[in-house]
N, C-alpha and C positions, 0 to 999 in steps of 0.2 A: 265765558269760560274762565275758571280761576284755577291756578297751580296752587299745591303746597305740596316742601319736599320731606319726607317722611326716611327714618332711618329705624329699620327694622330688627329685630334680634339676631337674625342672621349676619346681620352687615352689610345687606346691599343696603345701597343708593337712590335714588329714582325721585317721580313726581307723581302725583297722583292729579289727575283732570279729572275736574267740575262741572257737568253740563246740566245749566240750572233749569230747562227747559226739561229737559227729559226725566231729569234726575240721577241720569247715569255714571257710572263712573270708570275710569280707564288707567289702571296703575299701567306705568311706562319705567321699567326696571333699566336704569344706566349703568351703573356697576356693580360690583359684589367686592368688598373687602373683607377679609380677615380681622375679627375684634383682636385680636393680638397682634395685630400690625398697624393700628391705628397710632398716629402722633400725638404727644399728651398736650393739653390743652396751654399747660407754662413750662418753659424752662426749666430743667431739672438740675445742670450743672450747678459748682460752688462759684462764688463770686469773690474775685482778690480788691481791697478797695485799702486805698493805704490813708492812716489818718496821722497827720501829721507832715513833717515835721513842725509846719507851721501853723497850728491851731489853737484856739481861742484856751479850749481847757484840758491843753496836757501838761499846767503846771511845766512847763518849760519847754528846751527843744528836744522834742522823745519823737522818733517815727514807730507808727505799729502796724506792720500787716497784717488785715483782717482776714480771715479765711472764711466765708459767710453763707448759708444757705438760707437764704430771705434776708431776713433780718436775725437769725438767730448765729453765732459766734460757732465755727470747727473748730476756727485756730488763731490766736494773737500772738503772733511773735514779734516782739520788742524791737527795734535798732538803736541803742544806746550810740556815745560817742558823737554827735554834734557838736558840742559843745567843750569838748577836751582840751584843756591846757598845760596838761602833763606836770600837773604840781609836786608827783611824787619826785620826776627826775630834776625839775628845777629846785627838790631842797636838797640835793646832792652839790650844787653848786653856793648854798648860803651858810651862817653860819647859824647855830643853834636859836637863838633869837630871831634872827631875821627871817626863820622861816613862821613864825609868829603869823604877822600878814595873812602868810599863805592860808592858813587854816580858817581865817575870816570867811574866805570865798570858799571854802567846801560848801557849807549851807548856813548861805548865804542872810536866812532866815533868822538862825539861831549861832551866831558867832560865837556867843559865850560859851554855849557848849563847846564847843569846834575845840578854842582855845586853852579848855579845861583840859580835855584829854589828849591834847598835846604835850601841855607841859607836862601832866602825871606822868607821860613818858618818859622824857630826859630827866626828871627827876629821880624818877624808878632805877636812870641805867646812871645818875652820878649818885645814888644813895644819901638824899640828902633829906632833912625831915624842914616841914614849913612852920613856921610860928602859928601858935591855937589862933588867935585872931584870922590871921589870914584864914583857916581853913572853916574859920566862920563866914566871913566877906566872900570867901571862896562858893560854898553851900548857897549865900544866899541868892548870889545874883544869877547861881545856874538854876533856881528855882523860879527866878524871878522869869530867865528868858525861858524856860519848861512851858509856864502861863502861854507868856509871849508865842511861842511855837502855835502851843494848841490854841492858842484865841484865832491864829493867822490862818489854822489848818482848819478848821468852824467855820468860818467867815466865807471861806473860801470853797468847802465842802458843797455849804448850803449857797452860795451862790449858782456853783457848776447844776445842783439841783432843781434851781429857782428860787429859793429865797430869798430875797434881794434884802431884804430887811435886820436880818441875821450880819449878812457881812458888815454896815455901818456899825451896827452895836457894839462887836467885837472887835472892832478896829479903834471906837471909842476907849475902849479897856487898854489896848496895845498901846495907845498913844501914853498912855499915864505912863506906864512902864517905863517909853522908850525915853520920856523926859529926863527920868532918875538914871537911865544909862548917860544918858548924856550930862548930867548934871556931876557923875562919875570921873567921864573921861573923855569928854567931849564928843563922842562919837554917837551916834545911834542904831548904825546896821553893822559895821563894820569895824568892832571895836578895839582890839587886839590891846585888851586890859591886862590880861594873865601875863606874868612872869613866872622863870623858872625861879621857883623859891619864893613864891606869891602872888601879889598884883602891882599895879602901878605903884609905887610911891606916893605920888601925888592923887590917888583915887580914893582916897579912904571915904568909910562909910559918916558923912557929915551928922550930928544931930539934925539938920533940915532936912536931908534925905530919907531920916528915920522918920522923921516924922510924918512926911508924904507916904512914905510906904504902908505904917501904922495907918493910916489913914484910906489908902486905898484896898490894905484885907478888913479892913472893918466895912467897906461898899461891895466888896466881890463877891461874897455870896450871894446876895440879894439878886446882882448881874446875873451869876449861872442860872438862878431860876427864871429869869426872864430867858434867857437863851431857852433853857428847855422849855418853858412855856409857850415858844413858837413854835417848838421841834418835836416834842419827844411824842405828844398824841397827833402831830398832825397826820391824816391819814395819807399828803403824798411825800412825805417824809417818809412813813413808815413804809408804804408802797416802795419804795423807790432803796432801803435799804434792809427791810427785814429780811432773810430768806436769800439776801446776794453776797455772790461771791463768798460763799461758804466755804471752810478749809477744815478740817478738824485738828485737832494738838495732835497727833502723832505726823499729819504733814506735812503741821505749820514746824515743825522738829526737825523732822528732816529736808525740808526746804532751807533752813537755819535762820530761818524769822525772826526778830528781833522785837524791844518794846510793845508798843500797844497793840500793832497787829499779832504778834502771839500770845501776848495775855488777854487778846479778846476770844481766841481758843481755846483759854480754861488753862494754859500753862504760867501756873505763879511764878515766873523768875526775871528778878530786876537784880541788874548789877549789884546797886544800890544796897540790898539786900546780902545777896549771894558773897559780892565782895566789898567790906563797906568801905567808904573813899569819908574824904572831907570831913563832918560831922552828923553823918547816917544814922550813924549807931548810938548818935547819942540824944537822938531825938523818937517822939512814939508818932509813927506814919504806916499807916495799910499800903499793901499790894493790892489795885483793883485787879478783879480777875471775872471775865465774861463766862459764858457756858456751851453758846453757842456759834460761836467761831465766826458769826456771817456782819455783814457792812454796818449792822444799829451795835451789834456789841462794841465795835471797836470805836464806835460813836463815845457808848456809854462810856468805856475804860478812860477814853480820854478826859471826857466830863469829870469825871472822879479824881484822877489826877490834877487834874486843877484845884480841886478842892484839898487833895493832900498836902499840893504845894503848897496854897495859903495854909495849911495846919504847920508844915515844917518852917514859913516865912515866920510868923510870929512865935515859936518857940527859939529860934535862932535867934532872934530881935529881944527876947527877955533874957537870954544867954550870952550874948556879946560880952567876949571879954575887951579888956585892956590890951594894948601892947602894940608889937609891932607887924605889919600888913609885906613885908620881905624880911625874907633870911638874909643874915649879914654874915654872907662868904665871900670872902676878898677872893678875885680872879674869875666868879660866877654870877656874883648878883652887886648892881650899881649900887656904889656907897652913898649912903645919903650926902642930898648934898650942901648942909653946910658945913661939914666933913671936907668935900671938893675943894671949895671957897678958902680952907684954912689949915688942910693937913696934906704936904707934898705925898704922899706915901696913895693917900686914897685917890689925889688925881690921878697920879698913875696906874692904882686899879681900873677907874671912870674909863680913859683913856684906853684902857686894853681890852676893856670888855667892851665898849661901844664900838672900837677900830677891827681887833682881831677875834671878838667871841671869847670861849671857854674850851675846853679841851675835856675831851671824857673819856673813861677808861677803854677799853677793848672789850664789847662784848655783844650780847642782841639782847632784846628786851620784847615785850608786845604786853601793853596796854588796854584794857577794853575800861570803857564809862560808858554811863548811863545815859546817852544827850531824848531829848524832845523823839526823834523817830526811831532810837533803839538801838542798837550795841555801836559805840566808835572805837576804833580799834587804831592803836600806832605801833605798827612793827619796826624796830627802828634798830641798824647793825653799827655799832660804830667800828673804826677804825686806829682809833685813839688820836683822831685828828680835833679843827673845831668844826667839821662838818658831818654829816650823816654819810655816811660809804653806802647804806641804801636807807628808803622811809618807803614803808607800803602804809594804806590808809585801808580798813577795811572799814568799808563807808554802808550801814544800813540802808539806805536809798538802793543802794545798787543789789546787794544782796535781796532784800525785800522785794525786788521787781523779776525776780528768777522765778517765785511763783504767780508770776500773774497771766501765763498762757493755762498753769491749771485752773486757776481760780475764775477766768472768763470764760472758760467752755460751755456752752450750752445755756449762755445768758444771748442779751441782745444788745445791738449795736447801743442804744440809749446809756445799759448800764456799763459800759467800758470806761466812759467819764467818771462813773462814780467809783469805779475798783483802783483807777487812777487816784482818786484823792484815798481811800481808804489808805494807803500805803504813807500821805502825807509825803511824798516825793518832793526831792529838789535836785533837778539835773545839773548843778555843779556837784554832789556829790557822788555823780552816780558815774559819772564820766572822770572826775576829777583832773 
């Protein structure tokens, strides 16, 4: 005799007996359920699973909880703040210069930006104009770290992706770079070159620095198409960013999205442009600008940008004037110094501006540049001391992560790595 149990339309239960001898057969009915009260076969609730704070690719220490039904994304909401070292209320306590430093460590990546749009601040609120050199030396080396940014945000992209091979490349490129920073100002991450009223004294642009730099836009194009020649037809490239994390420009707008993730939404507006700084205006460079808002355009925008920068690096380089690389305001900017060495008058300037700072009028100011991940903003109130009475930093990173519970909805747990790099995040500035 052999059993098998059978579940019929109705919804009973039972066995049915085999009796191979006779042929006969004998349904034995054990229960009757209701098909609408039957138990579903998986779990139907959502699933909270928290990624982070300590994981391989969130580009820093970010927690996010996931809101998940399978593998498919409800809800990511962010937890900024790990990382906070409260640099806005620590340059309350320094003096104009000394908050210099602090700006290194917003993002951390891209210093020179950091330190450009700082100083345009305090200059903005002592109304002081910079010598044309400087705001050449100025332009170039925020172009140079522009590169810098995006080769690190590439590398880095397509590793979290898989492309292992991507990351060496571009990191080959970065190192050229960081040499001539360092060849600059001795520094290479954390450079705190910028003065108010210029750059270092001692960092001017050397004929051997020009000449390396000449030297490496004459090879970087060649480089980008090797990058894209891993990237742009490969099919899990394209898998993995066409189609994700889609925004469109009226919400990348109202989100207040910044640089390249809002010009990969079709919205043309760079600083740079809008309000021109340095020597912008006096150079011929495009806006890249995307169409369709999603994770490969903002790819592309960046790609392009690199390319612009090498176009404004070598017109800036056939352009260099003469002269001097700071403004010579006694009580603001250090006198040169064989000045120091030989005139009582400028030691005592050296002397006051290194020991007590500068003093600036009474008023607020807010600054916004153009850095590598998109608007840096220095709200700065003075008091007519030589300290800042307050300094807000409105830091792209952080703004830029305000859309990223819309922009994950209804992806999968895989692509939240990748909506994390599209932003080009760095959680010192996002936390500051």
């Amino acid at each position: 005799m052999t059993t098998a149990q059978r579940d019929d339309e109705q919804g009973s239960f039972g066995y049915i007996l085999h009796e191979p001898e006779s042929g006969a057969t004998t349904e034995v009915v054990t229960e009757s359920v209701d098909a609408e009260e039957r138990q579903p076969l998986f779990r139907s609730e959502d699933l909270l699973l928290n990624m982070g704070p300590q994981h391989p690719a969130t580009h820093g220490v970010l927690r996010v909880v996931l809101e998940l039904e399978g593998e498919k994304i409800i809800k990511a909401t962010p937890y900024l703040g790990y990382l906070h070292r409260g640099t806005e209320k620590l340059a309350e306590g320094k003096t104009y210069n000394q908050v210099i430093p602090l700006t290194d460590r917003l993002d951390y990546v891209c210093a020179m930006a950091n330190n450009y749009a700082y100083v345009r601040a305090v200059e903005r609120l002592l109304g002081i104009t910079v010598p044309e050199r400087a705001e050449y030396v100025r332009t170039i080396v925020s172009e140079m770290q522009r590169i810098i940014g995006h080769l690190f945000w590439l590398g880095t992209q397509a590793l979290d992706i898989g492309a292992m091979t991507v990351f060496f490349w571009t990191f080959r490129e970065r190192e050229l770079l960081l040499d001539l920073f360092e060849a600059l100002c001795g520094a290479r991450l954390t450079v705190s070159y910028f003065r108010v009223g210029g750059v270092d004294p001692q960092g001017d642009l050397t004929p051997e620095v020009i000449a390396k730099l000449r030297t490496f836009l004459a090879a970087f194009p060649a480089k980008l198409e090797e990058y894209e020649g891993l990237l742009s037809e490969n099919r899990i490239w394209l898998g993995r960013t066409k189609n994700i994390a889609v925004i469109s420009a009226e919400d990348a707008v109202n989100f207040g999205l910044t640089g390249p993730t809002l010009r990969g939404s079709g919205v043309n507006y760079d600083i740079r442009k809008a309000e021109p700084y340095g020597v912008y205006d006096r150079v011929e460079w495009e806006v890249p600008v995307g169409s369709h808002g999603d994770t490969y355009d903002r790819y592309w925008v960046r790609m392009q940008e690199m390319r612009q920068s090498a176009r404004i690096l070598s017109q800036c380089l056939d352009r260099l004037p003469e002269g001097p690389i700071l403004a010579d305001i006694p009580g603001v900017t250090y006198p040169k110094r064989e000045k120091v060495m030989t005139d009582m008058e400028s030691l005592i300037h050296h002397f006051k501006v290194a020991c007590y700072g500068f003093e600036t009028p009474p008023g607020e100011v807010y600054c916004a540049t153009e850095t590598p991940k998109g608007e840096l903003g220095f709200y700065l109130v003075s008091d007519g001391t030589n300290r800042p009475h307050r300094m807000h930093i409105r830091a792209p990173s952080f703004v830029n992560m305000g859309a990223f519970d819309y922009m994950a909805k209804g992806y999968l747990i895989a692509d939240i790595v990748t909506i994390f790099g599209t932003y080009d995040i760095v959680m010192g500035e996002c936390d500051r």
